[in-house]
N, C-alpha and C positions, 0 to 999 in steps of 0.2 A: 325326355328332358335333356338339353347339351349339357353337356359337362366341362366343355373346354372353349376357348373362344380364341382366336386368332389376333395378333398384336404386333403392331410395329414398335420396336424399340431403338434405340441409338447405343452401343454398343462400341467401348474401346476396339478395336483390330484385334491383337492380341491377346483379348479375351473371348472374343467368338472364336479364334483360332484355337485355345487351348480348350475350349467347350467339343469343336469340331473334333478336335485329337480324341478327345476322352469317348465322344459318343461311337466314334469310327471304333475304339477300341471295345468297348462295352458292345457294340454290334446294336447300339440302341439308335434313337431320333435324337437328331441337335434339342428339337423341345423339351425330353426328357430330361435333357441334363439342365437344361434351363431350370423346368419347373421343380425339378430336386435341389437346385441350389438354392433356390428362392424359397420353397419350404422351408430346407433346412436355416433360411436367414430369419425369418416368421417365427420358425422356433423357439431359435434361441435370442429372438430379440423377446420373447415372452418368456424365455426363463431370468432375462435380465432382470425386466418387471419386477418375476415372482423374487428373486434374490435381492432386489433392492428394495421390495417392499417390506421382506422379511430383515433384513438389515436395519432398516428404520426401524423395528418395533422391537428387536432382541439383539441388536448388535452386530459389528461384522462376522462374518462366517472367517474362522481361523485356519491356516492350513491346518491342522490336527483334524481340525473337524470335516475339513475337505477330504483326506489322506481316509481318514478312519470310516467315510462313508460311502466311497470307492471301494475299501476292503469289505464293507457290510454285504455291499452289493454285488461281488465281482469282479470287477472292473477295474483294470489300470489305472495308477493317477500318474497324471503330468502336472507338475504344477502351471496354473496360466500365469502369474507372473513373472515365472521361468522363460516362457516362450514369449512373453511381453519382453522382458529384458533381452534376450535373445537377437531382436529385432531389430 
């Protein structure tokens, strides 16, 4: 069974060039970094989902509650509306 399929896309310059950088450096294939970024967009457009769903039913999620479940887990917080303002 294929697992992968071949695809023409239309692509800013400067973003196939910064995809080309990154794969030359990882020593990977241009696709690879393709299909990792596109993952990782699939992602987190489904954690948006799960966060807005669970928003609608209990409420926004607080920074405290962001902060404090980062620490639960490990994990560094940055806040994203820090890096939204930022921008």
């Amino acid at each position: 069974m294929q697992t992968t399929e071949r695809v023409t896309v239309t692509i800013p310059i400067e973003m196939r060039q910064a995809a080309q950088r990154e794969a030359e450096e990882r020593n990977v294939a241009l696709s690879t970094v393709v299909s990792e970024a596109l993952a990782e967009h699939v992602r987190a457009r489904a954690l948006r989902e799960v966060v807005e769903d669970y928003e609608a039913e209990f409420g926004v999620i607080t920074e405290d509650e962001m902060r404090e479940y980062a620490a639960r887990v490990g994990i560094p917080y940055s806040s994203p509306r820090r890096r939204v303002d930022a921008a």
